[in-house]
Structures are given as C-alpha cells and as structure tokens.
C-alpha positions, 0 to 999 in steps of 0.5 A: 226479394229485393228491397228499395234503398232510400237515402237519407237525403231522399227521404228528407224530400220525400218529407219536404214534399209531403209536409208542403201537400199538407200544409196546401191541403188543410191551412188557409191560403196566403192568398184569395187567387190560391183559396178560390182555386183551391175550392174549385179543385176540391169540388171535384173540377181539377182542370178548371182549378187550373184554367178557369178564369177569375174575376175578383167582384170585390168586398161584399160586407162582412161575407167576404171577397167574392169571386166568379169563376164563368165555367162552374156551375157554382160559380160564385165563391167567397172567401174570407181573410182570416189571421192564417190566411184566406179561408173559402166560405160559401159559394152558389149560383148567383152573388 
C-alpha cells in the first residue's frame, strides 16, 4: 500500500483553504451583495447564486436592506448589518 506524501507547505494550503470555506460558510458577510448570494446558495439554487441578478430595493426601517433576486421564487430577501458583517434575515415572495 502506498501512502500519499504531503509537504508541510502543502498542508498549510490545504488549512488556508479550508479555514477560508469556514469562515464563508458560518460568519456574516463583508458585504449585502455577498450575504443575498450566499442565502441563495444555501436555499439550495447554486447556479443562481452566481447568475441571478440583484437589484438592491433599499432600507426598509429597522427589518433591514432589501434585496430582489427576479428567478427565486422567494425572491425577496433581507439582510441586516450587524458589527460582523451582513447577516440574511428573512426572505419571501413579496416585499
């Protein structure tokens, strides 16, 4: 049985990139843009995370930014600002 190698230089990418996944898949987002994408990936629509197109609708009083992505069919989302970053908070079919 042979075993794989790794360099040490190897394994600290290996740990660079996985700390990054980590820190994408549970912190906020340095940005409203990134959070909506990243509520779309996560409600299970990986291609229209990427190609879906966002129009920013504006503050809506203390529920936060809102967003409207035109090809979910929950395609309203908000997302709040916190100290960390952009949280998503809710999201549905009508503002």
């Amino acid at each position: 049985m042979e075993l794989i190698m790794v360099s040490k230089k190897e394994r600290v990418i290996y740990i660079t990139i996985l700390g990054i996944v980590i820190l994408f898949l549970f912190f906020p987002s340095p940005t409203a843009n990134i959070e909506v994408r990243k509520h779309i990936l996560f409600t299970g629509h990986p291609i229209l995370a990427v190609t879906t197109e966002l129009k920013n609708q504006g503050k809506r009083g203390s529920e936060g930014n809102l967003f409207y992505a035109s090809d979910l069919s929950s395609s309203y989302i908000y997302v709040k600002k916190t100290r960390l970053g952009w949280i998503a908070d809710k999201s549905g079919s009508g503002p």
